[in-house]
N, C-alpha and C positions, 0 to 999 in steps of 0.2 A: 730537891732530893738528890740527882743526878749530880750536883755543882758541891754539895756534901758529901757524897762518896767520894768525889774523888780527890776535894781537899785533904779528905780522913786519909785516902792512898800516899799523897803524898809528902803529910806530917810522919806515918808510921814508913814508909820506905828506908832503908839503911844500906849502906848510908844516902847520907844526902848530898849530890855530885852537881859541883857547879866548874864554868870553865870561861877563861877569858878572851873566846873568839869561835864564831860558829863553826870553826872545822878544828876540831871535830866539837859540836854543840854539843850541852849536856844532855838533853834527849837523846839523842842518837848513842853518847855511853852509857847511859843509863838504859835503856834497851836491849844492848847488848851486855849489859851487869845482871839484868833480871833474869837472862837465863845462865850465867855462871856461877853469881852470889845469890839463893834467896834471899829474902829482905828479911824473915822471918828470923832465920840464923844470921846475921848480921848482927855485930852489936851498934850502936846507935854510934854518929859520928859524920862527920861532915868529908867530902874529898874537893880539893880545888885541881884543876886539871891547867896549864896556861903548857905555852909557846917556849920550848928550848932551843938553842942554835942547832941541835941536831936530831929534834924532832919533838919532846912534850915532857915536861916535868910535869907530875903526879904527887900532890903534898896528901897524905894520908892524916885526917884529925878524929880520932875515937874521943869520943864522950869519956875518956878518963886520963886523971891527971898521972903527967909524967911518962904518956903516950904517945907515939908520934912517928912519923918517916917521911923523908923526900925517897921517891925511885925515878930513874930518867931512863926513856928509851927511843931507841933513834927508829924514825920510821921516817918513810916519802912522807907526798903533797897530798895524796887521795883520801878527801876527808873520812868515807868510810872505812879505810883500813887503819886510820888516824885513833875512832871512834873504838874499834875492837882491839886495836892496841891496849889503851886507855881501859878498857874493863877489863882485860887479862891482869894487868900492872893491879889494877884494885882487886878482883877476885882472890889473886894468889900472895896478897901480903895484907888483907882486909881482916882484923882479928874475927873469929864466928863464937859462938856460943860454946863456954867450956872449952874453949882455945886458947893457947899462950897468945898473949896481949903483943905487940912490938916495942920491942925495947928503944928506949930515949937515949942517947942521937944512936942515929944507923946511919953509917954512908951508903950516899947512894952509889945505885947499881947502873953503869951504864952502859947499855948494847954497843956493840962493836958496830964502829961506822962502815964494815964493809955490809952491812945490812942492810943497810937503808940504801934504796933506790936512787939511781941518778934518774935527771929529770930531761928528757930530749922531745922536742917537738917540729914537727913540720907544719911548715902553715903554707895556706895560699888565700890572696883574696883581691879584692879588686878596690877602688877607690875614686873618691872624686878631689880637683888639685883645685884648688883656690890662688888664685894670681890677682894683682891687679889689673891685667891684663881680661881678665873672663874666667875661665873654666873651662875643665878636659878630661878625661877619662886616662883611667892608669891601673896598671897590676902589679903585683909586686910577691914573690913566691922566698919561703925565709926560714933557716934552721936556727934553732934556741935549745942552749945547753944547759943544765945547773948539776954541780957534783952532788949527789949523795942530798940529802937535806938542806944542805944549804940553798941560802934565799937569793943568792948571786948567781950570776950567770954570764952567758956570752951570745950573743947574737951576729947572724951575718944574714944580708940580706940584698935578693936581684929584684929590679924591677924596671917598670917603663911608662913613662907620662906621653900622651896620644900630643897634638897637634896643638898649642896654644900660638893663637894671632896676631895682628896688628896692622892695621894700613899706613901704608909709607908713600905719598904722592898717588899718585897714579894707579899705584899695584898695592899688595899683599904680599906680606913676611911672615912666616909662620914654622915656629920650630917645635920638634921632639927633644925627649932628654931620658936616655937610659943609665943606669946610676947602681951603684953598688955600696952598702953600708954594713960597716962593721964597728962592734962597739960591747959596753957591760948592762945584761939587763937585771931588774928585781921582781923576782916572784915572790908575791903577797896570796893563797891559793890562787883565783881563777883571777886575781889582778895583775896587770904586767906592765912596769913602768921601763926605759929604757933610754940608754944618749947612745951616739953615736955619730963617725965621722963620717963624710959620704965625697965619692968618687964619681964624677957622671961625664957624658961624652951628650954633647950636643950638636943636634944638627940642623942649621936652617936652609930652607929654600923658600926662593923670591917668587913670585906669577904675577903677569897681568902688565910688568913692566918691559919696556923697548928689550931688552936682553935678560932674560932670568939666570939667576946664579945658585950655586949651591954654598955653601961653607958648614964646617966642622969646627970644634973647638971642644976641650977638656977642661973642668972647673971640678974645685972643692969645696966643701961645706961643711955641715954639722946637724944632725938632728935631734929630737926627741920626742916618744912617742909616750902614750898610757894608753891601755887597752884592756878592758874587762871583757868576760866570758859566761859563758853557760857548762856547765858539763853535763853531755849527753855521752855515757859509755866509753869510748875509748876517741869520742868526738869532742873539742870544745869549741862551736859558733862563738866569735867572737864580732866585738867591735872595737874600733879604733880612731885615736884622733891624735894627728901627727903632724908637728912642724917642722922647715928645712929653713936653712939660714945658708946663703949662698954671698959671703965679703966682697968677693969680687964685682968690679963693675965691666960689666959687660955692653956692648951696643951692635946693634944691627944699623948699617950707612948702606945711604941708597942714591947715586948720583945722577942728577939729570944730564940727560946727553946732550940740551940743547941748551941748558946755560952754564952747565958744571956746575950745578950748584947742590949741596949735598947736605941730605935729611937724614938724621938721628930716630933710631928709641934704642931708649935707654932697657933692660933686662932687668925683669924685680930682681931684687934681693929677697924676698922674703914668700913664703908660699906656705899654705894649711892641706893639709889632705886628712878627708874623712872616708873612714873604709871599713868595710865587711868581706867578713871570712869565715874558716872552719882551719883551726887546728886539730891534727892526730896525734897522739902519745905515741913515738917511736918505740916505748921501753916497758 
């Protein structure tokens, strides 16, 4: 009986709103249509809703022939304000009962891009670094930009990877590496893919050997990250998993005082870090 009713609601609902990505999903416009368009006064007809460069085209199709309209309007990323966008756009151009019909073609109408929201984020989080060497603990705090609607953006980012090892004769080598990346990132809603070039300052020190040494050295690289999220309110917990590409070949040399005879390791090239965080919307 139940699973009947509500079939029957949503063969007679007008129109009938479908959309090509859950932000904003057709439920969520269609809830916010129910209280701007009765469905009663509606005349019967279908709406597609999909994904514009500057925010959502709105194809309006009334059950009658030689009726019709595209409208576009520029909004941000936040699917709910995506979703009441989207039923205003259908409300206010949705023919009603004993109302002029929409005339076939109309250009469409589209909001001025100083309307739409730029997208600015700060994130912090922490990670774990994958060497072949072992494993280390690292942070890394990061501002993310995108103008207005658009799905492009720019990212810069500081961070720092803890202590990774290695025994060399007799003693232990073990360096840090602080690093700075800058590069274009892509927002897909709470998805964020990104490349980037990276800057880092390394430091090793020796223990356990006849004389311990310190040394420093500067290297460059390349990364790229994808990281999904959750949105909690003006919070988005996210997660992430990130590769660094480091060309250069580096080595840490360790020489014995009593034969001069001198031990290599070699520095990956190559390293995974997986990490957790919480992004805030600056804007």
């Amino acid at each position: 009986m139940t699973a009947a009713l509500v079939m029957a609601f949503l063969v007679s609902a007008n129109p009938s709103v479908g959309s090509s990505s859950d932000c904003p999903s057709a439920r969520d416009i269609e809830s916010n249509l129910a209280v701007l368009l009765p469905g009663e006064a509606a005349r019967p007809g279908t709406v597609w809703v999909s994904t514009a460069r500057q925010g959502l085209l709105v194809e309006l199709r009334p059950n009658e022939p030689g009726f019709g309209a595209q409208r576009s309007v520029a909004v941000g990323d936040d699917c709910a304000e995506r979703a009441r966008a989207a039923a205003v756009v259908i409300a206010t151009w949705w023919p009603v009962g004993g109302g002029a019909a929409i005339p076939a073609p109309a250009p469409p109408v589209i909001a001025s891009p100083a309307t739409a929201r730029h997208r600015l984020e700060v994130s912090a989080g922490g990670y774990t670094s994958v060497v072949a060497d072992g494993i280390a603990p690292g942070g890394r705090a990061e501002i993310a930009w995108s103008p207005g609607a658009r799905p492009f953006g720019l990212r810069l980012a500081l961070g720092g990877t803890a202590a990774h090892g290695a025994t060399l004769g007799q003693g232990h080598a073990q360096w840090t590496r602080a690093s700075a990346e800058l590069g274009p990132a892509y927002f897909r809603g709470n998805l964020r893919a990104d490349l980037g070039a990276v800057a880092s300052l390394l430091l090793i020190e020796g223990s356990g050997f006849t004389v311990n040494q310190e040394s420093s050295g500067a290297s460059a690289g390349a990364t790229a990250g994808l990281r999904v999220g959750w949105k909690w309110r003006r919070a988005l917990p996210w997660l992430e998993l990130r590769g660094l590409w480091w060309p250069q070949s580096q080595r840490i040399y360790v020489t014995d005082s009593a034969t001069n005879l001198q031990t290599s390791h070699a520095m990956t090239h190559a390293e995974l870090q997986l990490g957790v965080g919480v992004a805030f919307s600056a804007l």
